[in-house]
C-alpha positions in Angstrom: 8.4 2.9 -0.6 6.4 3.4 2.3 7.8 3.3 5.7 6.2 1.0 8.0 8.4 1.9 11.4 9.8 5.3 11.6 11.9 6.3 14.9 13.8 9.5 15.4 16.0 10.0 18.6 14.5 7.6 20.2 15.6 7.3 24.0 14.4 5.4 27.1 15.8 5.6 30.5 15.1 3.1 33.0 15.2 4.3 36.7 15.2 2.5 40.2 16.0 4.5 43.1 18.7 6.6 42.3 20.5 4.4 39.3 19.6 5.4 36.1 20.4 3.3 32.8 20.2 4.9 29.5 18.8 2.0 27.2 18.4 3.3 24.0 20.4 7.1 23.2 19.0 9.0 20.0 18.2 5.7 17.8 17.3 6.3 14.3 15.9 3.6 12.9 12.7 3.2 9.5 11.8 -0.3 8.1 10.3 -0.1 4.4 7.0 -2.0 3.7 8.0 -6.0 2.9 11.2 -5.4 3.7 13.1 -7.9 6.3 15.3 -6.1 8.2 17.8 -8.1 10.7 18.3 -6.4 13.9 21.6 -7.8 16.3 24.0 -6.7 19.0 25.4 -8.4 22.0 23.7 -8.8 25.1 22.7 -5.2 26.8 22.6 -3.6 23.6 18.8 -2.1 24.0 17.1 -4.7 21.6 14.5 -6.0 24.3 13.9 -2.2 25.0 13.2 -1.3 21.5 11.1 -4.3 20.9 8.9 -3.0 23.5 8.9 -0.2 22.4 7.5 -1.1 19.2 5.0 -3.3 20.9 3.5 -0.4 23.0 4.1 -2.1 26.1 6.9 0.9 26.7 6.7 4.7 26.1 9.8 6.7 24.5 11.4 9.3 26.5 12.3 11.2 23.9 11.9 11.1 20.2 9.4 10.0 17.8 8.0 6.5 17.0 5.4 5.6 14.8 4.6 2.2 13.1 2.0 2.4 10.1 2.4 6.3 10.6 0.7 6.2 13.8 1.5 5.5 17.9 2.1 1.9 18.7 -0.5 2.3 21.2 -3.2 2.7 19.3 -5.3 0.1 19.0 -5.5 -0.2 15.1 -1.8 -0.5 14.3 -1.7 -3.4 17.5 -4.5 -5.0 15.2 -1.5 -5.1 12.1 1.1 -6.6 14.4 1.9 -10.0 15.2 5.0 -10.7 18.1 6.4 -13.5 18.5 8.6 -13.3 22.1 11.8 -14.9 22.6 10.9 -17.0 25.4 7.7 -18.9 24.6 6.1 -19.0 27.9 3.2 -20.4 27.4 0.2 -22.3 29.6 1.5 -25.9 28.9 -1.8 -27.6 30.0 -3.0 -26.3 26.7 -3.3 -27.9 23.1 -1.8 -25.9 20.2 -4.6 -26.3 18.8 -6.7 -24.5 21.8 -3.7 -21.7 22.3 -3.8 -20.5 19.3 -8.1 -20.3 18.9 -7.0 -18.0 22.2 -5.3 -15.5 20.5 -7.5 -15.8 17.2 -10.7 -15.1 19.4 -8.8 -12.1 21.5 -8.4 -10.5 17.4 -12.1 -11.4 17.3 -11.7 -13.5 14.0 -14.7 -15.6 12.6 -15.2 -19.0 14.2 -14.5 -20.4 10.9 -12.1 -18.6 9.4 -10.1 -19.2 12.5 -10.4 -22.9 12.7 -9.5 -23.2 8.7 -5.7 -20.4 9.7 -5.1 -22.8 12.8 -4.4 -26.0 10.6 -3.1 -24.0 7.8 -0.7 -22.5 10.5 0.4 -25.6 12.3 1.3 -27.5 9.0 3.3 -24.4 8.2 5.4 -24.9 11.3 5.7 -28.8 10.9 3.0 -29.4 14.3 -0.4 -30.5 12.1 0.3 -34.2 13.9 1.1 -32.4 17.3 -2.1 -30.3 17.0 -4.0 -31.8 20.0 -1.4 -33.0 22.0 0.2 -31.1 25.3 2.4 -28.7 25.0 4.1 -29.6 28.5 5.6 -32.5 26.4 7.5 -30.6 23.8 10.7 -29.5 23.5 12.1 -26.1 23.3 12.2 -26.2 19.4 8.6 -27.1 19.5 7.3 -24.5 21.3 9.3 -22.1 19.1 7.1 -23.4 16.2 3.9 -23.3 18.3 5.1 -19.3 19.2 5.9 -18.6 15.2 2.3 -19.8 14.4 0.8 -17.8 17.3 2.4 -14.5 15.8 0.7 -15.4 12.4 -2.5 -15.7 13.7 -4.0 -12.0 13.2 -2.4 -12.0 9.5 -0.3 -9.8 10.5 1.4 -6.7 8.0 4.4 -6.1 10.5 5.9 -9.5 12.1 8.0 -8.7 15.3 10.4 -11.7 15.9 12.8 -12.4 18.7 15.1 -14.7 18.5 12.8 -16.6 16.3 15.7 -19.6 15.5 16.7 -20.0 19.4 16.3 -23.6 19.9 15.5 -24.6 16.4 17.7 -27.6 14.9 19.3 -26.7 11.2 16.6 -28.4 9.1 13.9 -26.2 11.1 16.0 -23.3 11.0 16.1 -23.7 6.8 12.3 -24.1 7.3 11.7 -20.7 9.3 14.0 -19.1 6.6 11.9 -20.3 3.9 8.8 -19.3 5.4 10.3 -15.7 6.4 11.3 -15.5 2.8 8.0 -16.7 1.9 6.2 -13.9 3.9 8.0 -11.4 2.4 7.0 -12.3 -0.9 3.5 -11.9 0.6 3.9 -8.5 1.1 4.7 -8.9 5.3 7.6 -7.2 6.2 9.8 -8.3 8.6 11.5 -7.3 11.8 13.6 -9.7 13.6 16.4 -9.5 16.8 18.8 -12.6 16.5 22.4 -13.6 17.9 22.4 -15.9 15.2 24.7 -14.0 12.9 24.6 -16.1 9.9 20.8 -16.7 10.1 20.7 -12.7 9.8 23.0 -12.5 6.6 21.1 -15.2 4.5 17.7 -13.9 5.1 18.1 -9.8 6.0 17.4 -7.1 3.4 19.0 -5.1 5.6 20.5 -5.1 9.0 20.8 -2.8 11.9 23.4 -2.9 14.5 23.0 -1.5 18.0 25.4 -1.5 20.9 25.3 0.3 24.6 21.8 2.1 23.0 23.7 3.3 20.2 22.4 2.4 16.7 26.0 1.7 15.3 25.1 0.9 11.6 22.5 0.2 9.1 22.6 -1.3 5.7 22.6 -4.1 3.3 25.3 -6.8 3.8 26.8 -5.4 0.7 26.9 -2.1 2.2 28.4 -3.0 5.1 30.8 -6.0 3.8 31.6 -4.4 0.6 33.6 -6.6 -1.8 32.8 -10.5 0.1 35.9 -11.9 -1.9 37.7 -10.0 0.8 37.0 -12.4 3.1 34.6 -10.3 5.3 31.6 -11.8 7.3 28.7 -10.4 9.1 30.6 -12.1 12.2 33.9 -10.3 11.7 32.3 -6.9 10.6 29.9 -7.3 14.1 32.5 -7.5 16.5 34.9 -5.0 15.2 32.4 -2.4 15.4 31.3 -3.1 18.6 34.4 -3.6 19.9 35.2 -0.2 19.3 32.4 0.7 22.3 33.1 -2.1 24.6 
């Protein structure tokens, strides 16, 4: 299969003064095309790093990262890529509706294909009957669906998510799911940061641990649980290797 994120000894340093903070230490990391791969560790860890390091908003160090086989600068593989952040900080004087023709006219997409993906998107999130209402009236859940259907808008190949369930109740955390799973089937593939362990298990190909900047393990849940009748979970396996560097 083709590999859609590629990174070899990948480091970032970040620097103030004299202080110095290694972030990310020699990460090895590739993400197959439609694959969904779960990314966790605890707070500190380097996921926010990586993230923007994928993004192009950050430059490695050191090492090698491509996405698409190319820099995630360039402006082409940005074009593929659809982020959704995990705080969704967004002008609340603004419709859904009118955010999301933002970010559809900033990908220059026809005037009427974009009006026919903006409904389609908002009645995949569950907001068609919130379309033209403010979003300084919705929760935090809602705006976590508003966010979802923003990273959608470019019909995107790679889908950056993080902490894409934060703030979601369980019946719209079984709806993301489905519609991750969904995506996938689609041909998108996937690349999510998450605390919530159990959301990772049930909807993860595979799943990458990183801790202190150090990628600690990568695998499927089968490769890294082994035999479930055991008793093992994501949960129990997660903190006993990190507890080993903390």
């Amino acid at each position: 299969m083709q590999k859609i994120l590629s990174a070899k000894n990948l480091q970032y340093t970040y620097e103030s003064g004299k202080s110095r903070t290694e972030a990310l230490k020699g990460v090895d990391l590739s993400v197959e095309d439609g694959e969904i791969f779960g990314f966790i560790g605890p707070n500190g860890a380097g996921k926010t790093t990586a993230i923007k390091l994928l993004l192009g908003i950050l430059t490695p160090e050191k090492g090698e990262l491509t996405l698409f086989g190319q820099s995630p600068r360039e402006p082409k593989t940005r074009q593929k890529v659809g982020y959704m952040p995990e705080i969704a900080n967004y002008y609340k004087y603004l419709t859904p509706v009118e955010l999301l023709k933002i970010y559809g006219n900033i990908f220059g997409i026809n005037k009427d294909l974009l009006r026919e993906r903006v409904g389609k998107l908002l009645e995949l999130v569950g907001l068609e009957n919130e379309a033209n209402r403010l979003m300084r009236t919705f929760s935090k859940g809602m705006m976590q669906k508003v966010s979802f259907a923003q990273a959608l808008i470019n019909d995107p190949d790679l889908l950056i998510l993080d902490e894409p369930m934060g703030g979601l109740d369980p019946f719209s955390r079984m709806k993301m799911r489905e519609v991750i799973q969904d995506l996938k089937l689609k041909g998108k593939t996937i690349f999510f940061s998450s605390h919530e362990l159990s959301e990772v298990e049930l909807v993860s190909d595979r799943i990458g641990i990183l801790c202190k900047g150090h990628l600690l393990a990568t695998g499927t849940v089968n490769d890294l649980l082994g035999d479930k009748k055991a008793g093992q979970s994501l949960e129990n396996y997660f903190l006993n290797i990190i507890g080993e560097k903390i």
